[in-house]
Backbone bond lengths (Angstrom), bond angles and torsions (degrees), N, CA, C in turn:
res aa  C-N    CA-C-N  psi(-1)  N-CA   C-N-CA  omega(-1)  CA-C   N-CA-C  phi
1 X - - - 1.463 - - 1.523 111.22 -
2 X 1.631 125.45 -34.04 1.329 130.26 -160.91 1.990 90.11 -81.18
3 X 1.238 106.97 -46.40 1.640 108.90 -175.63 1.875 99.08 -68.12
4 X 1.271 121.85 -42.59 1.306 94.19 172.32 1.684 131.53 -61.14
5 X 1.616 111.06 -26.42 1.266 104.35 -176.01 1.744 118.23 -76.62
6 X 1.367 97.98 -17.60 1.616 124.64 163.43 1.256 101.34 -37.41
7 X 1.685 107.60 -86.75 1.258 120.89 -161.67 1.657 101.16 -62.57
8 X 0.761 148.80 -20.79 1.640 154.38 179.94 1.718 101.65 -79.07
9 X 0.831 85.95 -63.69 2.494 81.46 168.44 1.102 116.42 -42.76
10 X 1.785 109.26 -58.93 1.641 107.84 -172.50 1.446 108.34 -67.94
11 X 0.998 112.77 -25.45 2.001 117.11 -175.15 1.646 101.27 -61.42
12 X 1.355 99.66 -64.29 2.013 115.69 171.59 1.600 108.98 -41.89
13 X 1.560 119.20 -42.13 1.349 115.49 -173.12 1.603 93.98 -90.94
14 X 1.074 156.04 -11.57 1.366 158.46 -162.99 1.713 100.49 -108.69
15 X 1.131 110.65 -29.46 1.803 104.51 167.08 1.504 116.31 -88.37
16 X 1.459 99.97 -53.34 1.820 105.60 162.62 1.617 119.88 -25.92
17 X 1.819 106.81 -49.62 1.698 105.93 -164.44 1.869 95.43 -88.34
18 X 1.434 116.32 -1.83 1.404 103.05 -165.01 1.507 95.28 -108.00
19 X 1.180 123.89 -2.12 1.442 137.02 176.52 1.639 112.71 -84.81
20 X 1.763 102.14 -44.55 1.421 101.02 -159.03 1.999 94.46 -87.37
21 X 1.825 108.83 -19.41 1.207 98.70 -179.46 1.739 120.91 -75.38
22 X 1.138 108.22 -21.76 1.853 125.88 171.35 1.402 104.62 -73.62
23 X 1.723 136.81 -26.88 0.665 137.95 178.81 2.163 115.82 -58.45
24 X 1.180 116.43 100.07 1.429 102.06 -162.86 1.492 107.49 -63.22
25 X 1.682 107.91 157.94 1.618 133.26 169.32 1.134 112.27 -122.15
26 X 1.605 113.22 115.37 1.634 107.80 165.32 1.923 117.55 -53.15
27 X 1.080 121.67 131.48 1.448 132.31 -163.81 2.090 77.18 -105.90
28 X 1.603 103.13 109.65 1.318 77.08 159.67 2.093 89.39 -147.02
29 X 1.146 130.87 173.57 1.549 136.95 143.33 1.330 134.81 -108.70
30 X 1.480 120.82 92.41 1.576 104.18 -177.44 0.930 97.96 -82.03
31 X 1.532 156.98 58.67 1.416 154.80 144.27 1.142 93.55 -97.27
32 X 1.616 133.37 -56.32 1.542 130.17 -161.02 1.687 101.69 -80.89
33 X 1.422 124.63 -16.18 1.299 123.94 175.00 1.822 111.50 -91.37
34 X 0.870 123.32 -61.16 1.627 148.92 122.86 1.590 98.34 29.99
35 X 1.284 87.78 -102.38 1.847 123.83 -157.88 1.292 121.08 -77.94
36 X 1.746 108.32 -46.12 1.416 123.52 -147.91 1.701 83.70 -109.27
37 X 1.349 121.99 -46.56 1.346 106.55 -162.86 1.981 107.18 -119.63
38 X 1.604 109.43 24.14 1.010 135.13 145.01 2.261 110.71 51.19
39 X 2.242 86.69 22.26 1.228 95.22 151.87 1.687 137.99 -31.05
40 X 0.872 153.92 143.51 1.484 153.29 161.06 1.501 99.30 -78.88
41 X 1.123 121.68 155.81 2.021 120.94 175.08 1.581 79.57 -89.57
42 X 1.175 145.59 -30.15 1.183 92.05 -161.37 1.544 112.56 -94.25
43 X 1.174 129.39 10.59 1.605 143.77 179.23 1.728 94.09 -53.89
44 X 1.494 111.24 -49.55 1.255 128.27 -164.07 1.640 97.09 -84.33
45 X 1.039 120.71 -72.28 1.205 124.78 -173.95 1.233 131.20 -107.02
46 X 1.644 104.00 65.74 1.519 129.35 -170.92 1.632 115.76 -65.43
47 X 1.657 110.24 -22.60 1.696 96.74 -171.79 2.029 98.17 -79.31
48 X 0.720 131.45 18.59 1.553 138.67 -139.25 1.861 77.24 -103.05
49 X 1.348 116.17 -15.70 1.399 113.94 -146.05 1.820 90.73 -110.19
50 X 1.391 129.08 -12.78 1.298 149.30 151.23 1.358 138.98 -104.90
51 X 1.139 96.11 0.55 1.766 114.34 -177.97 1.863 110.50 -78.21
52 X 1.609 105.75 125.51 1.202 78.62 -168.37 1.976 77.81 -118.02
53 X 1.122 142.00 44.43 1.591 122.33 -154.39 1.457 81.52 -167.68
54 X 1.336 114.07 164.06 1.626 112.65 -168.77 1.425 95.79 -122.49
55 X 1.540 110.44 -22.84 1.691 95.96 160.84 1.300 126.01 -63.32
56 X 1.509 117.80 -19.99 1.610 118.05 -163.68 1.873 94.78 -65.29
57 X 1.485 116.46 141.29 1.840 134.78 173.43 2.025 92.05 -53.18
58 X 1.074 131.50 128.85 1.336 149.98 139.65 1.213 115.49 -97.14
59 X 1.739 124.07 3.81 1.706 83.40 -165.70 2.102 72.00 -100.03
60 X 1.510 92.51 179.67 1.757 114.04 -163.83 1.670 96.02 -84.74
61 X 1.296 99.84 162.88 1.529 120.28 175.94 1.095 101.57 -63.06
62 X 1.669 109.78 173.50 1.434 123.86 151.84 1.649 98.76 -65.82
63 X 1.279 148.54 -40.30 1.205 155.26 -140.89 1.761 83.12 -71.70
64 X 1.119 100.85 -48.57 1.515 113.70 -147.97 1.696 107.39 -79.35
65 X 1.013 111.86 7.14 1.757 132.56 -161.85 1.896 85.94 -134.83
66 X 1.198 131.02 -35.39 1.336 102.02 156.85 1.657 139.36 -97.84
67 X 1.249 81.91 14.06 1.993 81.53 167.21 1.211 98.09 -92.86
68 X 1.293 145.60 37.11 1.438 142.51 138.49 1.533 101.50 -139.04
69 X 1.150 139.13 -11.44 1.562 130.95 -172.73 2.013 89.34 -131.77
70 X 1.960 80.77 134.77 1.981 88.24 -175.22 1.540 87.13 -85.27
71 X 1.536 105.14 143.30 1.110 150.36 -157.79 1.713 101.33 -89.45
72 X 1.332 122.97 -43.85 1.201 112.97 160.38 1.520 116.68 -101.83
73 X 1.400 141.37 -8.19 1.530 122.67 142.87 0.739 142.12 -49.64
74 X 2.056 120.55 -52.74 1.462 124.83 160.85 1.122 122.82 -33.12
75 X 1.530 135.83 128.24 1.338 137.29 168.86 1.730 94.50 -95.92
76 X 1.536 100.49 144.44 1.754 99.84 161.76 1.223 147.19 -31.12
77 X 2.000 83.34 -48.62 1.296 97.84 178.95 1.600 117.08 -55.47
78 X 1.484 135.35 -30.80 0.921 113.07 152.87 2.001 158.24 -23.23
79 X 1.258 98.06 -56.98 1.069 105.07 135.85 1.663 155.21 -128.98
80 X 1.805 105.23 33.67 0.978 111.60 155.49 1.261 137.02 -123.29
81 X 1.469 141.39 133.97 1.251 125.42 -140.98 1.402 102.49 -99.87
82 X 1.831 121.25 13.82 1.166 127.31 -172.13 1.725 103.41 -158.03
83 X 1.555 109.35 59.67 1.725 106.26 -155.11 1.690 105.87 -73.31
84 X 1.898 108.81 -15.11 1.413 82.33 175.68 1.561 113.51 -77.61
85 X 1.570 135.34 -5.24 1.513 122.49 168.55 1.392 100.92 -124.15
86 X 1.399 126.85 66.13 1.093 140.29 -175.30 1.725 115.87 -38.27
87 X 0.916 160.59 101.53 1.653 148.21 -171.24 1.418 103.22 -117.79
88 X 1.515 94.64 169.56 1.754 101.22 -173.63 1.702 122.05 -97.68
89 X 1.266 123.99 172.52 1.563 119.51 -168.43 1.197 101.90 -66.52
90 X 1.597 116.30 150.64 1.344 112.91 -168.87 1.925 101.99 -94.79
91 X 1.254 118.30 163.44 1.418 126.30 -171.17 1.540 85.78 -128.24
92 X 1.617 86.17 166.74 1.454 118.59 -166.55 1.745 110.24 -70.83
93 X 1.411 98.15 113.30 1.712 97.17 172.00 1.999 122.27 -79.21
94 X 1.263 108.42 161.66 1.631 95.94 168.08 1.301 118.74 71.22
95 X 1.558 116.26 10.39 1.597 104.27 -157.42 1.573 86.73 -135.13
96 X 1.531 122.87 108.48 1.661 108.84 163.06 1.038 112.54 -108.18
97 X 1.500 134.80 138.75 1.173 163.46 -124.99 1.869 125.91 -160.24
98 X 0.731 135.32 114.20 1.606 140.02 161.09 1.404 110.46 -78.12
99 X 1.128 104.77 -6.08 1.504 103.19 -155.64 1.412 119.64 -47.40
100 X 1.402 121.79 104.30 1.329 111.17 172.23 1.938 141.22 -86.50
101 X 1.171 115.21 121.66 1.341 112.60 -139.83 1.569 80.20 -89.45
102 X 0.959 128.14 -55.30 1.768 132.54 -174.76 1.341 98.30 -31.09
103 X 1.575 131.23 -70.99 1.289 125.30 158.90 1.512 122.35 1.02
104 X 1.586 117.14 -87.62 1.282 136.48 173.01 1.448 106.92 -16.62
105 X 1.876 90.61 -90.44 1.487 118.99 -167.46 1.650 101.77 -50.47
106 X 1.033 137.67 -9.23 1.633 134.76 159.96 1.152 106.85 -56.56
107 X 1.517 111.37 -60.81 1.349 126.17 -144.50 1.809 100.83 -91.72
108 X 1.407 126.53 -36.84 1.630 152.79 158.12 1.130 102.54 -37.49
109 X 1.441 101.01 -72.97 1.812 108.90 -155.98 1.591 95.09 98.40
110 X 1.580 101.09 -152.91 1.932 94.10 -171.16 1.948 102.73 -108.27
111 X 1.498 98.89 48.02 1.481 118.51 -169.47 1.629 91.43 -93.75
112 X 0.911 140.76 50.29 1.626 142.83 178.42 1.285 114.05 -42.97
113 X 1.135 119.81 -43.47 2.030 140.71 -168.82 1.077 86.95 -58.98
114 X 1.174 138.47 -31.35 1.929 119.90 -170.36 0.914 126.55 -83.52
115 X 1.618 114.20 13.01 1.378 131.51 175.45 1.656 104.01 -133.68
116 X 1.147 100.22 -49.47 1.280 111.60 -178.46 2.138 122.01 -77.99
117 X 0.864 87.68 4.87 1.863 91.04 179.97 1.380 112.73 -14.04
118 X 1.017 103.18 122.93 2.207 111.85 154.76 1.649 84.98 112.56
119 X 1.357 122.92 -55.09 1.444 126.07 -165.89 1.882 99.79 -21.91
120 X 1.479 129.91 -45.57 0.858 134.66 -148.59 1.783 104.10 -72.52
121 X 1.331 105.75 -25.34 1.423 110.54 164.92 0.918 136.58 -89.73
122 X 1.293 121.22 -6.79 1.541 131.11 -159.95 1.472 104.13 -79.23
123 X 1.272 104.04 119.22 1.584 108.92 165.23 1.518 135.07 -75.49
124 X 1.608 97.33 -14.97 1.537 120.69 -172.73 1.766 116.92 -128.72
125 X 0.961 113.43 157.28 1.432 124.98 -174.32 1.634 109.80 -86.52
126 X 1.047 119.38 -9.21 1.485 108.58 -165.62 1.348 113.09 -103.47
127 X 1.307 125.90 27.44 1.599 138.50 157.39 1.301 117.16 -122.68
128 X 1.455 106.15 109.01 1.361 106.71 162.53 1.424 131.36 -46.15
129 X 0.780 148.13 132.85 1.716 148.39 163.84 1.208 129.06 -99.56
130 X 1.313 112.61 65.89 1.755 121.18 -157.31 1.738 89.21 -91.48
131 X 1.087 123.23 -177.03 1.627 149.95 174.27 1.471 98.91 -99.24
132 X 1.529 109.08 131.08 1.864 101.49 -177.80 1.462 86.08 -93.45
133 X 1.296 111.84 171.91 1.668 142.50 178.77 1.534 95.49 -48.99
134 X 1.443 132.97 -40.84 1.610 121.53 -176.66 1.417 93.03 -71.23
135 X 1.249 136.72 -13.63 1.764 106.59 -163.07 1.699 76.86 -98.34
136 X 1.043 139.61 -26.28 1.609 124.66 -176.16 1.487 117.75 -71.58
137 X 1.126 94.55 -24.81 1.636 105.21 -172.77 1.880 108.13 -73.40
138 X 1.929 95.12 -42.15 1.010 92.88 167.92 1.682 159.65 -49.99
139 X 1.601 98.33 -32.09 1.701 109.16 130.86 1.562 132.87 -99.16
140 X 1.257 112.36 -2.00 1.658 103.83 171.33 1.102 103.45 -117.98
141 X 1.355 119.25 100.16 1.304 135.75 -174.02 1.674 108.13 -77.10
142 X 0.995 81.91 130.26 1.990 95.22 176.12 1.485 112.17 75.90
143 X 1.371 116.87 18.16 1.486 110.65 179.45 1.970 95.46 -91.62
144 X 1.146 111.79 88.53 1.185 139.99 176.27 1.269 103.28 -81.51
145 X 1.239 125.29 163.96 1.487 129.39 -152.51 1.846 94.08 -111.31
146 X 1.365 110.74 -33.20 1.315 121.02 -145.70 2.221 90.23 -111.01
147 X 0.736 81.75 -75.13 1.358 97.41 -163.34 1.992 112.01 -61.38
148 X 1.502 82.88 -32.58 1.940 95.13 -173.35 1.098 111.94 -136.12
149 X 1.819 111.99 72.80 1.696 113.33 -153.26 1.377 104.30 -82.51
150 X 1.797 106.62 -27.45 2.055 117.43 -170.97 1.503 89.82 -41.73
151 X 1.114 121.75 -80.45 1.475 148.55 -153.41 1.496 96.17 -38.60
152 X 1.344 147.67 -32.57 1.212 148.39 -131.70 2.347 92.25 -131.09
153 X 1.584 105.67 -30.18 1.175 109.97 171.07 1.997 101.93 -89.67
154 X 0.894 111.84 34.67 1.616 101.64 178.26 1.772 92.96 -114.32
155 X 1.425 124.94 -10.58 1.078 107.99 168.71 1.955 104.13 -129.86
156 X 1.155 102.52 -5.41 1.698 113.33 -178.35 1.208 114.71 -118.19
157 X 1.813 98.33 133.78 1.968 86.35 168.87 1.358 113.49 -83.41
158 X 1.592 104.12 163.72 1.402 147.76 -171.13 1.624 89.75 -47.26
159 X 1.261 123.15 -57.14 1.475 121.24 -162.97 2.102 103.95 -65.77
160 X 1.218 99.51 -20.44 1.610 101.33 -153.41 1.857 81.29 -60.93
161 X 1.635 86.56 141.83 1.853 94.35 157.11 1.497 107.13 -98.82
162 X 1.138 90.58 148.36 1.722 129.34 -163.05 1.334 122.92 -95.49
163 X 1.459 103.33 -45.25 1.940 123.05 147.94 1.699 110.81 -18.60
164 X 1.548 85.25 118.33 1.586 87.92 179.36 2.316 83.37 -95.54
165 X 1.938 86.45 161.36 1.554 80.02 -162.79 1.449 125.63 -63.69
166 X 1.585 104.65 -14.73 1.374 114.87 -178.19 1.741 128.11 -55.06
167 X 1.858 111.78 -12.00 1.488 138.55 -148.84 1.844 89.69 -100.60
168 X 0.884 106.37 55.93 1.978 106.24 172.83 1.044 86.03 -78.67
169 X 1.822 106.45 -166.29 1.191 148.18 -120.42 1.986 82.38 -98.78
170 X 1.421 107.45 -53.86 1.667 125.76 -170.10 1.507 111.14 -83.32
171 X 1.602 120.36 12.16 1.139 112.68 -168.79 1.471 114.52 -67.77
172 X 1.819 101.96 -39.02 1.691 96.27 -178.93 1.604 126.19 -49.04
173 X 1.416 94.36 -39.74 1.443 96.18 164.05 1.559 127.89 -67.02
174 X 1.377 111.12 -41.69 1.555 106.57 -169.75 1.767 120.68 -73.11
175 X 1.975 100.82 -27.18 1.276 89.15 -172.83 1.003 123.56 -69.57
176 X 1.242 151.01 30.50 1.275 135.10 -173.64 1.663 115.56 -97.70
177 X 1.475 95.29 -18.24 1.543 109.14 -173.29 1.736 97.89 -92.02
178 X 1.289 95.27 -36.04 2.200 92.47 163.56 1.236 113.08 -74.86
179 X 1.252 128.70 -13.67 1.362 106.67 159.47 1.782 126.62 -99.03
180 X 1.276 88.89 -10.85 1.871 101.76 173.84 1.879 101.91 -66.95
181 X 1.614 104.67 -26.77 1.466 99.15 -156.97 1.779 101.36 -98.77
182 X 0.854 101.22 -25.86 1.796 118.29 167.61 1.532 132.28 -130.90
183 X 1.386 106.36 63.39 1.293 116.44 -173.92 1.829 118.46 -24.63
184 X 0.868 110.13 -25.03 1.772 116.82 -164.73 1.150 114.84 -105.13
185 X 1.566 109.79 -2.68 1.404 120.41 -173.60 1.479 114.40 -76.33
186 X 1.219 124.33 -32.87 1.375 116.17 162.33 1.690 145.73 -66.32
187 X 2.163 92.00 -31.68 1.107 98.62 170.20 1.821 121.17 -63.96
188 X 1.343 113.75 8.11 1.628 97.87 -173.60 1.895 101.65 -89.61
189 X 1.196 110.61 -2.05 1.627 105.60 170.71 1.671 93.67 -130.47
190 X 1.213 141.53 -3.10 1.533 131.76 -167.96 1.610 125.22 -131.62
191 X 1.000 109.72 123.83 1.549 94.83 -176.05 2.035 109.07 -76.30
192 X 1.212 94.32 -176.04 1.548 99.92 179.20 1.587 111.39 -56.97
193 X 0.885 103.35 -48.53 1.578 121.90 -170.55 1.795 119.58 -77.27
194 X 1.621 105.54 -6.22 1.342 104.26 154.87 1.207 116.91 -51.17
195 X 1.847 106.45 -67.31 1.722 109.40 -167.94 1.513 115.29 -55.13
196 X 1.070 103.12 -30.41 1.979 106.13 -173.68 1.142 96.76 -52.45
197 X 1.523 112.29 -73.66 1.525 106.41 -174.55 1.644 147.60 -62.03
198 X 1.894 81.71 19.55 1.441 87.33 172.24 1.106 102.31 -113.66
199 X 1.733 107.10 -21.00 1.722 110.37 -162.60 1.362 113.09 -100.76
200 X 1.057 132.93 -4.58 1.609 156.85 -176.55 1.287 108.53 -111.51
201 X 1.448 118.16 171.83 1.659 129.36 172.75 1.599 97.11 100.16
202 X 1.731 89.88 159.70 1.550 109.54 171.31 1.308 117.31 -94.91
203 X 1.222 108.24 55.97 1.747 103.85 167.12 1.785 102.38 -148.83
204 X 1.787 106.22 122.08 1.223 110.17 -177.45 1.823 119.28 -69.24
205 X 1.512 106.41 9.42 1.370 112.33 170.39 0.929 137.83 -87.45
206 X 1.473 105.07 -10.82 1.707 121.31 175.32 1.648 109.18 -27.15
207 X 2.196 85.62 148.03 2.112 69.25 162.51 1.102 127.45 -67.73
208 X 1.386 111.41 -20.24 1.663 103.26 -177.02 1.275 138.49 -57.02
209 X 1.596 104.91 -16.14 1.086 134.45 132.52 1.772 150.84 0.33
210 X 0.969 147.94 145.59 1.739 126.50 149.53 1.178 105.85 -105.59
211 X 1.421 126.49 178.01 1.370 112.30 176.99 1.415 108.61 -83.50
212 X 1.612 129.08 158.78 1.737 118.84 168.71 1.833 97.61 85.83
213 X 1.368 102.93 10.63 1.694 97.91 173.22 1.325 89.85 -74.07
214 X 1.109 130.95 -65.68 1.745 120.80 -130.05 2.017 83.51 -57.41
215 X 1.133 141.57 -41.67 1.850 126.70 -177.26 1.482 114.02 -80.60
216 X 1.760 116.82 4.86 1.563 94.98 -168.42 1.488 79.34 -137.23
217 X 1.514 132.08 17.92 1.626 99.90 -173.04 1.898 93.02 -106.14
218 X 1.283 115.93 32.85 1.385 102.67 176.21 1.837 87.51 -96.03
219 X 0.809 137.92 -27.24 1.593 128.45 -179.93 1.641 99.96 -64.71
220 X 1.170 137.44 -61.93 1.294 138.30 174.73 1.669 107.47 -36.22
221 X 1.181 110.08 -48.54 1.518 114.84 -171.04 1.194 109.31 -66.63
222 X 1.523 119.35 -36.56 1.470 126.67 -171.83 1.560 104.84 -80.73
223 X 1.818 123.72 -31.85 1.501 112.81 -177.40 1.535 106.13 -109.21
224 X 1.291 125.47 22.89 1.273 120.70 169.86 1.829 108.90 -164.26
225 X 1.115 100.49 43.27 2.164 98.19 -176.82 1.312 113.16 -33.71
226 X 1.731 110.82 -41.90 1.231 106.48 -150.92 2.493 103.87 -74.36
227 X 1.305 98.35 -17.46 1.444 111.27 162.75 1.513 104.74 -48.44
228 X 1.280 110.73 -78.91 1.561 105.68 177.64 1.469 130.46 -40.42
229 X 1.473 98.18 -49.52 2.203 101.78 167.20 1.183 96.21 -32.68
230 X 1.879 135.51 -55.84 1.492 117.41 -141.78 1.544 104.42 -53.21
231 X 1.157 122.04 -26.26 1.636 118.52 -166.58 1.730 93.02 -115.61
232 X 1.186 128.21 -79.85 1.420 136.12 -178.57 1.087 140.63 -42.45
233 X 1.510 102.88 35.99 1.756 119.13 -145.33 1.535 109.66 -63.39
234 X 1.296 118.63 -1.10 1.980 97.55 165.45 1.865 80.41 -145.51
235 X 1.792 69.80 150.97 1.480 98.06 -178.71 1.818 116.33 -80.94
236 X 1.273 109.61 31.50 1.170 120.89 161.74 1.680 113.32 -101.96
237 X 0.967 112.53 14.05 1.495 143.21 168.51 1.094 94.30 -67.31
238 X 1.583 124.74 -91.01 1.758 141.51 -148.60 1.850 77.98 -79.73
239 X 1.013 129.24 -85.98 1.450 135.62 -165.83 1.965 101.86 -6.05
240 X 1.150 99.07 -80.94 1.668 100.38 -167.38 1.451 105.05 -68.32
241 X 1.351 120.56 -6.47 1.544 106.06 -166.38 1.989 83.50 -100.83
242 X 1.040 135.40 -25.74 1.851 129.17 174.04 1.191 92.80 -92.78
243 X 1.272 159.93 16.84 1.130 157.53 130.86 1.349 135.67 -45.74
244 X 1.739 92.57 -70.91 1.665 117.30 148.02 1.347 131.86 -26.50
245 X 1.578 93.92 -56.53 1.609 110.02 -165.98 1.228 105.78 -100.96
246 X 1.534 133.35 -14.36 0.998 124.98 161.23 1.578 104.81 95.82
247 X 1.415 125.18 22.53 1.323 129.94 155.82 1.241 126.45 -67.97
248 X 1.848 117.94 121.97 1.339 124.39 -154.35 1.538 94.04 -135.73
249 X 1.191 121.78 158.74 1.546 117.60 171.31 1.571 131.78 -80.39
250 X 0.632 173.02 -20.14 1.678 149.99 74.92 1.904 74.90 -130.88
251 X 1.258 134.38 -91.76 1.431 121.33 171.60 1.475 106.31 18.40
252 X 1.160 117.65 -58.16 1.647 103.19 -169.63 1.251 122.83 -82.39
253 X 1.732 118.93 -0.08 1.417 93.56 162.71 1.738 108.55 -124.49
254 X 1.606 102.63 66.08 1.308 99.38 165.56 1.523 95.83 -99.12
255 X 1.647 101.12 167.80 1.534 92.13 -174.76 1.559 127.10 -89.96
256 X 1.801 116.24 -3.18 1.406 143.08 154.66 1.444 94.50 -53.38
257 X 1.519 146.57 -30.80 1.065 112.65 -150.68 1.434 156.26 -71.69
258 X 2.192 85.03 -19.62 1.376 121.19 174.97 1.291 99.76 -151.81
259 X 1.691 116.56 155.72 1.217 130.41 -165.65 1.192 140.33 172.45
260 X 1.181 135.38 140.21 1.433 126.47 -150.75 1.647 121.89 -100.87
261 X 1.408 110.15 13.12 1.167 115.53 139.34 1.214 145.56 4.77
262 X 1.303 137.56 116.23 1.326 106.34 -157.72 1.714 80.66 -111.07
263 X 1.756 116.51 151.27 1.719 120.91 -159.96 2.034 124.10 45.77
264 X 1.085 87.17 24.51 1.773 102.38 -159.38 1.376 101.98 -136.82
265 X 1.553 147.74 62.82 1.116 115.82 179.92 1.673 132.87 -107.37
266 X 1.775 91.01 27.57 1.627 99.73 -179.80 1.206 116.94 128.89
267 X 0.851 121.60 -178.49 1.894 127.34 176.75 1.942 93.47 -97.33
268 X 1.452 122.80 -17.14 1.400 111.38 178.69 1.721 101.69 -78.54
269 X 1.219 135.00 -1.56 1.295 139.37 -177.14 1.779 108.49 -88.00
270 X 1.810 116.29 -46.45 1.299 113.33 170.32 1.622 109.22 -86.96
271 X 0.663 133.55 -20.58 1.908 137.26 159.94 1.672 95.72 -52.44
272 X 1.326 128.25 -45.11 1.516 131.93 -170.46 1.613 109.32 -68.28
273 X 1.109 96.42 -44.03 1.713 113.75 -172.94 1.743 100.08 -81.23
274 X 1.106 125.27 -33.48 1.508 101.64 -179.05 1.637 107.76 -93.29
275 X 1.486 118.67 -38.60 1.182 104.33 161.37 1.483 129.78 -144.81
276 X 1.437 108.80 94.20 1.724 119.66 -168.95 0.913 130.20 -36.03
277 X 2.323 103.59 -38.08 1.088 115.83 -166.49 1.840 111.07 -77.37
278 X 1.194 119.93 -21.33 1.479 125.24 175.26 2.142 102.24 -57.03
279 X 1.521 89.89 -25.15 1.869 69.88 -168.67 1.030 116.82 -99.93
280 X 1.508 110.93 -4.53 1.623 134.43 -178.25 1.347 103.75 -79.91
281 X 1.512 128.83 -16.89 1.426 120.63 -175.03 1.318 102.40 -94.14
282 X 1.342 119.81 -8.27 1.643 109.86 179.12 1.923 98.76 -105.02
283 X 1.482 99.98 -58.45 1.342 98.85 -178.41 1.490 118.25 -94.03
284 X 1.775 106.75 81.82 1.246 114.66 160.54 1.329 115.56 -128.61
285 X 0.930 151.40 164.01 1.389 167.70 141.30 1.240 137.77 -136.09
286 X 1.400 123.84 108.66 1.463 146.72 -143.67 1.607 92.65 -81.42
287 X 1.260 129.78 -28.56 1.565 133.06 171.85 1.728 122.91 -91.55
288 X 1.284 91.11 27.27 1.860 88.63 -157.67 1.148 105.92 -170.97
289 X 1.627 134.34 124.54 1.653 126.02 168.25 1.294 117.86 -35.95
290 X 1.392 114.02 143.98 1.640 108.33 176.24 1.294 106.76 -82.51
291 X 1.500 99.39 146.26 1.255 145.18 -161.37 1.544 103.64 -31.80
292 X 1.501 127.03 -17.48 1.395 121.53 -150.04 1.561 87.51 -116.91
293 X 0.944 138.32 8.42 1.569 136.17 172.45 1.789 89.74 -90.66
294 X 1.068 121.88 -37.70 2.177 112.83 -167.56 1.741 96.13 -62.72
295 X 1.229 123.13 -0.15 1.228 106.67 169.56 1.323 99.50 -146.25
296 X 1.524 137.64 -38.56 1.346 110.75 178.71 1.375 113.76 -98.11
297 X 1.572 133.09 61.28 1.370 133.33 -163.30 1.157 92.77 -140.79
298 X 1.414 127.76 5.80 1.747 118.59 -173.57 1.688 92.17 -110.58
């Protein structure tokens, strides 16, 4: 049984390679058309110059391959790698587009490479040569993925995803080390002011966040503060926000703690004297006498 399923694979892989080799390939070089024989793209690919839709066919006729190649010398086999079922160049799957090239080539001239880069070397057909999102960005400024999506549907549909592939399931967590390792890597879909507003503000719910921070991130604060500075840069941050809410250290609600005593003013009086600076980080305020004048200032 194990040698039959053997012989049944290699048969499957022996039709597979005799399928995909009958399968025809346009044989073409835009380096030797390109470079060497100093074609223009658009000689070849003249509707490119009325095209306003990225589905509409640009690549050229056979017609258009014999006003420089004789029509009864050329054999197929030239450029087909299967001339008795000859087929046509394959186009881009998965990808919808508005893209209007007439646009461009107005604005270009018959300078194609400035979108198209490398094409000029390519010896083979089976790489696309599209423009990545930095060369678009590079004249449409601010068509940001996130923040300035219209701008990005004037040549893409609404359905297209936008997700560069790196954005899985763990990205919130992982990017931070892709952006520690390539600072610039975000700005090609984000402005500055994305991250702030995730990484800044007075609310401990942010995504930047985990969930159940706002009750467990006082331990973080206590074994790593200087983590929190990166975003929370004055401690009038924590101050008005335990203020608000009325966060006290368990110390403060014994009932020794404060008191009107006269030479007696609590256990918050020897806590003061051994260390001031613990009460100065809660009760300070840079706009306002500290806190210990509203009762000992009279």
């Amino acid at each position: 049984m194990y040698r039959l399923n053997i012989a049944l694979l290699v048969c499957f892989l022996l039709l597979t390679s005799l399928a995909l080799a009958q399968e025809d390939q346009i044989i073409f070089s835009h380096k030797l058309h390109v470079q060497e024989q100093e074609i223009n793209c658009l000689e070849c690919h003249g509707r490119a110059t009325e095209s306003l839709n990225q589905q509409e066919t640009l690549m050229p006729e056979m017609q258009t391959c014999y006003n420089c190649h004789d029509e009864e010398e050329t054999p197929c086999a030239a450029c087909h790698t299967n001339p008795d079922e000859p087929g046509v160049a394959r186009r881009l799957e998965g990808f919808n587009s508005r893209f209007p090239h007439k646009l461009h080539v107005d604005k270009e001239g018959n300078n194609c490479l400035t979108c198209h880069k490398g094409v000029e070397t390519a010896e083979h057909t089976q790489v696309f040569h599209l423009p990545a999102k930095e060369k678009c960005n590079a004249c449409h400024v601010g068509a940001d993925v996130v923040e300035n999506q219209l701008k990005c549907f004037t040549c893409h549909e609404p359905s297209l995803n936008f997700l560069p592939a790196t954005h899985q399931l763990n990205w919130r967590k992982d990017h931070g080390l892709v952006q520690q390792m390539s600072e610039n890597s975000c700005e090609h879909c984000h402005q500055p002011t994305y991250c702030s507003d995730c990484h800044e503000g007075d609310n401990l719910n942010r995504q930047a966040h985990p969930l159940n921070y706002r009750y467990t991130h006082g331990l973080t604060a206590k074994g790593n503060k200087e983590n929190c500075l990166t975003c929370h840069q004055e401690q009038a941050f924590c101050v008005d926000c335990h203020r608000s809410e009325r966060v006290m250290p368990q110390n403060h609600a014994l009932p020794t703690w404060a008191n009107r005593i006269a030479g007696d003013g609590g256990e918050h009086v020897r806590e003061a004297q051994i260390d001031f600076d613990a009460c100065m980080s809660c009760h300070n305020d840079a706009y306002a006498d500290v806190v210990c004048v509203t009762c000992h200032g009279n």
